[in-house]
C-alpha positions, 0 to 999 in steps of 0.5 A, a space after each residue: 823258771 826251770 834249767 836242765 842239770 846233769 846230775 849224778 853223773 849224768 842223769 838229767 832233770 828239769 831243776 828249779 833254779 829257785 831253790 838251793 840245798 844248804 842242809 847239812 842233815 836231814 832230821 825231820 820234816 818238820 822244818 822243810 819247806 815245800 822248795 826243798 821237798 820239791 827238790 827232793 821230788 826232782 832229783 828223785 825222778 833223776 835217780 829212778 832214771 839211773 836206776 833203770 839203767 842196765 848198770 844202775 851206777 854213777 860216781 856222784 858219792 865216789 870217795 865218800 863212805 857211808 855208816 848205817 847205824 841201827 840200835 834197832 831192827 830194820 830190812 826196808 830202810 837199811 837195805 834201802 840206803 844201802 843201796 842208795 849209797 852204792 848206786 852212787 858210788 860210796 863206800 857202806 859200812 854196816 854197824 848193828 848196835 848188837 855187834 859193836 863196842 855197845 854192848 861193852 857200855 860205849 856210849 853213844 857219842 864215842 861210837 859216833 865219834 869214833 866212827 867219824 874218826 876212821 874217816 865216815 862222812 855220812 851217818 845214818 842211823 837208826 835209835 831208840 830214844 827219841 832226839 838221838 840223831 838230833 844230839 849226834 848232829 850236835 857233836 860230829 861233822 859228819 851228815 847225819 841222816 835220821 833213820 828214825 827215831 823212837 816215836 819221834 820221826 822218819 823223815 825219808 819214810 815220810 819224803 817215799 811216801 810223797 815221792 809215790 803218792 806224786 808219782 800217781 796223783 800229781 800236785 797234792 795239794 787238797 787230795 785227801 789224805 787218810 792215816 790209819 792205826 797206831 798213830 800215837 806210837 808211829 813215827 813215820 805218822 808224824 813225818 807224813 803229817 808235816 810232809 803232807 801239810 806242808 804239800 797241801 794235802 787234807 790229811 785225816 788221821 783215824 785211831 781209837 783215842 787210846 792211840 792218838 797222841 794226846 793233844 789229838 784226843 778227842 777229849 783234849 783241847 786241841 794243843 796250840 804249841 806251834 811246835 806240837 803236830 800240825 793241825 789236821 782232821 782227826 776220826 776215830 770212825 773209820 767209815 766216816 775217815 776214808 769217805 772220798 779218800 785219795 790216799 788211805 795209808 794204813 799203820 801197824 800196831 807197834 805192840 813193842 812200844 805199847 804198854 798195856 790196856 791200849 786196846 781190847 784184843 787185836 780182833 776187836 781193833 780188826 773189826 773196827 779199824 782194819 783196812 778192808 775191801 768194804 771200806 775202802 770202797 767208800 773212797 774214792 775210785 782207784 784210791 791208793 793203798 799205802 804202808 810203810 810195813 813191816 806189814 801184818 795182813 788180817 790186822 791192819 790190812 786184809 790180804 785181799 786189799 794188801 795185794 790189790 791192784 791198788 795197793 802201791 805197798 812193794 812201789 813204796 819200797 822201790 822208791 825209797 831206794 830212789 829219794 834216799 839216793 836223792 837225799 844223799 846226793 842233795 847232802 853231798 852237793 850242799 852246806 859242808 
């Protein structure tokens, strides 16, 4: 059962009743279910709506301001929320760790704390240990959206990534999945892993051992820790992994997190796990081609398929403006 609700000052969209968002943060997909992610998708669809207006602006966060916080570096997700927050309306402060009181040995909970002081409502922000937004979301009463997370989770990463991949193929309840690359060091991989799953999607992760996390190593019991990943189909031969793929995502080494000895040389993973055209030829017709980026072509991608018409990689970037407008939106209407 379906109503239609104006929403965002007047973007329209066919909303289940059924559902009712009551987050007061968004962490992680690991506890979301289908209903909520579904309501994500829905009012997704409302604000890529408002943003093909000519004036692509509604009042929805008016009065409210909105703190990006970044201990790391980032183009995609900090431009993207925003201009997430201005499309409806909010106030944007920009902070970067490498400018503030940080570097004067402020913690983390007293620039936090702070910030929520000089009359923030909304937090995002970006950390380099894992768990950092978790705590945060401990001490303040403002929302707190993880921007990621050391190795740990990239939840609205994770919420475009379905928004695009729904956008193309409907329902994804078992379409095949396939994730490439640096999985043991990717946050966005394990956000994609719970959303996906939680979708119904067969998803299929493809690295070398060294760069699975090591309960999915393929000499490591599988691990039973229901809160451990969830369980899906693990490769470490790429030819095999994307054979009638929907969806082949690939991941970028993320070489700053590594240690050293994970990999031979970086032409030695090209050749055995570079997404190409000869590859991605065993999947299935018109199969998507993702990436979260920052993107290095002749590594994890070749050129050609990079900017194929097959590859939704600058559509990913679009829509990330979109479901973070929806998240924000879904966070100022729910639990205070």
């Amino acid at each position: 059962m379906s109503d239609e609700r104006t929403t965002a000052g007047g973007a329209t969209a066919a909303l289940d009743v059924r559902w009712a968002w009551t987050r007061r943060h968004v962490l992680d997909l690991d506890d979301f279910s289908r209903t909520e992610i579904d309501a994500v998708m829905e009012t997704a669809d409302a604000m890529r709506e408002v943003l093909g207006r000519e004036v692509p602006r509604v009042p929805a966060l008016r009065g409210k301001t909105l703190v990006t916080l970044f201990y790391e570096a980032s183009t995609r997700t900090r431009a993207s929320f925003e201009l997430a927050a201005k499309a409806l309306g909010a106030d944007v402060i920009n902070i970067a760790a490498s400018g503030s009181s940080v570097q004067k040995g402020e913690s983390l909970y007293d620039t936090v704390r702070t910030l929520q002081a000089v009359g923030s409502q909304v937090l995002v922000m970006r950390h380099g240990a894992s768990g950092a937004p978790y705590l945060v979301a401990q001490h303040v009463q403002m929302n707190v959206v993880n921007a990621g997370d050391g190795w740990h989770a990239h939840p609205t990463q994770g919420l475009l990534d379905l928004y695009t991949m729904r956008s193309h193929l409907g329902d994804l309840r078992g379409k095949r999945v396939v994730i490439v690359g640096d999985i043991a060091h990717s946050r966005v991989a394990r956000s994609n892993l719970w959303g996906l799953t939680t979708m119904g999607a067969q998803v299929v992760i493809c690295a070398p051992p060294t760069l699975l996390p090591y309960g999915m190593r393929p000499s490591v019991a599988p691990v039973e820790d229901p809160l451990a990943l969830p369980r899906v189909q693990v490769e470490t031969d790429l030819d095999r992994a994307v054979e009638g793929a929907d969806v082949v995502m690939a991941l970028r080494l993320q070489l700053e997190r590594m240690t050293a000895g994970l990999l031979p040389s970086l032409r030695e993973y090209a050749r055995l796990y570079q997404v190409n055209e000869e590859r991605l030829s065993r999947a299935r017709t018109g199969a998507l081609v993702m990436h979260p980026g920052p993107v290095n072509e002749g590594v994890e991608i070749s050129p050609a398929v990079a900017r194929s018409l097959q590859s939704v990689i600058e559509e990913q970037v679009t829509n990330g403006v979109a479901v973070r407008m929806a998240v924000l939106y879904l966070l100022a209407r729910g639990k205070p």
